[in-house]
C-alpha positions as CSV (number, residue, x, y, z in Angstrom):
1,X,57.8,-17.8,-7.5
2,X,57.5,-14.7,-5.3
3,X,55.9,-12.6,-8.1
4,X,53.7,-15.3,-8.5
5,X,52.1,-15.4,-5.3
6,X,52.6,-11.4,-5.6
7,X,50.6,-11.1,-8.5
8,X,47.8,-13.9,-7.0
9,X,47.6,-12.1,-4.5
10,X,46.7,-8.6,-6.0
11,X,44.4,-10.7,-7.8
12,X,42.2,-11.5,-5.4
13,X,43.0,-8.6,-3.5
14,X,41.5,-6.6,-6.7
15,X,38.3,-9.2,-6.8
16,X,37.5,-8.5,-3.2
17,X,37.4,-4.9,-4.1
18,X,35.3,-5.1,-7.1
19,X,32.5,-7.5,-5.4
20,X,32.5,-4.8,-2.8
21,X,32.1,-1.7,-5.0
22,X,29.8,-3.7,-7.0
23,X,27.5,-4.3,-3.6
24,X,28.3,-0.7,-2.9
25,X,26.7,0.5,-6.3
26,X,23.7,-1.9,-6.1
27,X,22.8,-0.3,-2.1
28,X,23.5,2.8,-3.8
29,X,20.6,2.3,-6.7
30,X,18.7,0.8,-5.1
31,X,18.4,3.7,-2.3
32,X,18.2,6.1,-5.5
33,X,15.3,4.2,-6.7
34,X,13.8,4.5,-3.1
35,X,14.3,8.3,-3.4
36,X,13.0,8.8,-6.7
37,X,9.9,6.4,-5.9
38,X,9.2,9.3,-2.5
39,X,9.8,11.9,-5.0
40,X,7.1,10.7,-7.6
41,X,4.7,9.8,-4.9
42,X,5.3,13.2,-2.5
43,X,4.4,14.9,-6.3
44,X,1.3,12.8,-7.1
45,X,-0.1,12.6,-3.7
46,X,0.9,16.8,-2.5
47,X,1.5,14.9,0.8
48,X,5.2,16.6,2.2
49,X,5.7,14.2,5.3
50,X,8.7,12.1,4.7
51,X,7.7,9.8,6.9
52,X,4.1,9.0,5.4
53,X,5.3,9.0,2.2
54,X,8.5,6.7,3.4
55,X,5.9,4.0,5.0
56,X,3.6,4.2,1.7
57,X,7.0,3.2,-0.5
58,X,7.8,0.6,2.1
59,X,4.1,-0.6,1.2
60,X,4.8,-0.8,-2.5
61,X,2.4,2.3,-3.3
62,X,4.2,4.1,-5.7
63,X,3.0,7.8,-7.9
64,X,1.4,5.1,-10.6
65,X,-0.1,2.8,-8.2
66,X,-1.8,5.6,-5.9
67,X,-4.8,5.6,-6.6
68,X,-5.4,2.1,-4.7
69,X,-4.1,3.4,-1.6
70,X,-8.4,4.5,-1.6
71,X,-8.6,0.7,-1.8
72,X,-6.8,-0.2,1.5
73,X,-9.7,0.2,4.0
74,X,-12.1,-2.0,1.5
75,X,-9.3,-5.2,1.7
76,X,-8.8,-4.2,5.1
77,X,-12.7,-4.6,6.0
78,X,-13.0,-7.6,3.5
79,X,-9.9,-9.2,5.4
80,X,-11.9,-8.2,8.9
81,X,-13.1,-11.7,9.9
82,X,-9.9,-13.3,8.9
83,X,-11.4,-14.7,6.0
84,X,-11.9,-13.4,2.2
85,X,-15.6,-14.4,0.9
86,X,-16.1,-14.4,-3.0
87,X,-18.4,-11.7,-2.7
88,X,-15.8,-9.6,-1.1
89,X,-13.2,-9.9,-3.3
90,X,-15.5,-9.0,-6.4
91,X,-16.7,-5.9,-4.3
92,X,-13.2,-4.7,-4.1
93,X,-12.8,-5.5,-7.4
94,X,-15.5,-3.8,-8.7
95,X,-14.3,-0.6,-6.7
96,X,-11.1,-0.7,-8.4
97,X,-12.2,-0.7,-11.6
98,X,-14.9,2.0,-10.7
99,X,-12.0,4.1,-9.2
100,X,-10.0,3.9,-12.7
101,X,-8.2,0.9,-12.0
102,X,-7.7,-1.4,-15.1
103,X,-7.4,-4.9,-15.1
104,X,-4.1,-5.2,-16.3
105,X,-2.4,-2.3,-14.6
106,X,0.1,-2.3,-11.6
107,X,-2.3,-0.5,-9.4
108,X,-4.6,-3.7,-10.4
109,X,-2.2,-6.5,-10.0
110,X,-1.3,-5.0,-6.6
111,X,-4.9,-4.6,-5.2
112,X,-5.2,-8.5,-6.3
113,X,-2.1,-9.2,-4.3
114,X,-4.1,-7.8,-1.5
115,X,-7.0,-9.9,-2.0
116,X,-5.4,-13.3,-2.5
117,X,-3.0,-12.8,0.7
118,X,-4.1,-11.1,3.8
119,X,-1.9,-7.8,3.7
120,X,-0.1,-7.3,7.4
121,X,-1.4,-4.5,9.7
122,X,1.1,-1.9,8.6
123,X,-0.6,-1.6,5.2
124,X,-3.6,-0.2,6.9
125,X,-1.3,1.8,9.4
126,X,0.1,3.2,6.6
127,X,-3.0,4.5,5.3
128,X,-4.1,5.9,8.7
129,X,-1.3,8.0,8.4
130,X,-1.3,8.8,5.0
131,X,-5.5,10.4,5.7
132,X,-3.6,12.4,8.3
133,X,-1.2,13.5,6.2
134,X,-4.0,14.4,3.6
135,X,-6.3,16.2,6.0
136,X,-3.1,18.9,5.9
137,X,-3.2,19.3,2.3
138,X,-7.1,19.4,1.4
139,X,-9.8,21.5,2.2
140,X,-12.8,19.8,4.3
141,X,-15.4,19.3,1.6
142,X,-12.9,17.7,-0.4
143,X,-12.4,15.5,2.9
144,X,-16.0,14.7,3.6
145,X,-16.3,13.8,0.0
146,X,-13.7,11.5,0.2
147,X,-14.4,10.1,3.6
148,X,-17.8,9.9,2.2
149,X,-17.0,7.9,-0.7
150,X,-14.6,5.3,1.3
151,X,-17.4,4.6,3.6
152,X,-20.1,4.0,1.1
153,X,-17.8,1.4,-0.8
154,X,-16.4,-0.1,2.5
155,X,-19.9,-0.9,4.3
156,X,-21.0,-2.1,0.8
157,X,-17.8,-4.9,1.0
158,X,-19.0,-5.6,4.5
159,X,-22.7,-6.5,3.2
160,X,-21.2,-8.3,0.1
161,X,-21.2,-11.4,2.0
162,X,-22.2,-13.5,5.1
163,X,-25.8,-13.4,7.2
164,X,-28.9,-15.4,6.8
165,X,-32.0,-13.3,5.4
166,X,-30.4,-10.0,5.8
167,X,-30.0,-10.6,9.6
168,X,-25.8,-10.4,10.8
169,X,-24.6,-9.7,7.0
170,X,-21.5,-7.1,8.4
171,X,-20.0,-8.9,11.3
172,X,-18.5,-7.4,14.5
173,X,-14.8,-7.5,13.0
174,X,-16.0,-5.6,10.1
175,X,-17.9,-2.8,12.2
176,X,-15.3,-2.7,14.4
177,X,-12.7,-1.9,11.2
178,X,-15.7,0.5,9.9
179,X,-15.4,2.6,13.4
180,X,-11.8,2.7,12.7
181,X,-11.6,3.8,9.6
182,X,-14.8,6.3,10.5
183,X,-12.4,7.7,13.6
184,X,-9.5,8.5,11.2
185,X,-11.5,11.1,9.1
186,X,-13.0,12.6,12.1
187,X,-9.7,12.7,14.2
């Protein structure tokens, strides 16, 4: 009878143990899959700063999905008012696709995620600090080109919908976002 309860007991002892390691090796994939995710994307992006690059994983950007990261300050300003218009969700869309984003892809299905639930604040944090990161890595015509290009496509969601004859068609939530956005490049 003792080596019964003996051997029941090692039993479970033994289960315990291999519902811990197996925990133990999940945390320890997953944080490998974190750390190969940083790796791709510090390679794709050239951006070094652990911290930027950290905050863009956190934010589901990942090496293939990149390119939309451009895409952020066009939901942010369509998202401005609190409210997504028709007109500003095909004007996003429409940049994606012009950016060389195919329906269909991750980087696709993740801008749509943007668009049909408002994305929190850190999303457009992250993006602050990931044009401060890039300012380090590129030379300024390449950033006026790009700063160029991101406010072009982001006053042309703000005029995609609202106002009456022309008159009040980019509210003050969306200039407001504009000026932020504007402030980043310059700062």
């Amino acid at each position: 009878m003792n080596d019964f309860l003996f051997e029941r007991g090692r039993l479970l002892e033994n289960q315990f143990y291999r519902e811990k390691d197996r925990h133990l090796l999940d945390r320890l994939r997953a944080e490998m899959q974190a750390e190969d995710a940083r790796k791709a994307l510090t390679l794709a992006s050239g951006i070094q700063d652990e911290k930027v690059v950290s905050e863009l994983v956190e934010n589901n950007i990942s090496a293939e999905t990149l390119t939309s990261v451009s895409l952020i300050p066009l939901v942010t300003v369509a998202w401005a008012d609190r409210t997504l218009e028709a007109a500003e969700r095909r004007a996003v869309l429409t940049a994606a696709t012009g950016s060389g984003i195919e329906p269909g892809s991750v980087a696709y299905a993740l801008v749509e995620s943007w668009l049909e639930e408002e994305p929190s604040a850190e999303l457009f944090e992250s993006w602050k600090h990931y044009v401060h990161a890039l300012k380090q890595t590129i030379d300024a015509a390449s950033l006026m080109h790009l700063k160029t290009s991101v406010m072009k496509r982001a006053k042309e969601v703000a005029e995609s919908a609202g106002g009456v004859l022309g008159v009040g068609r980019v509210s003050v939530e969306e200039k407001d976002v504009i000026e932020e956005m504007e402030a980043v490049f310059d700062g």
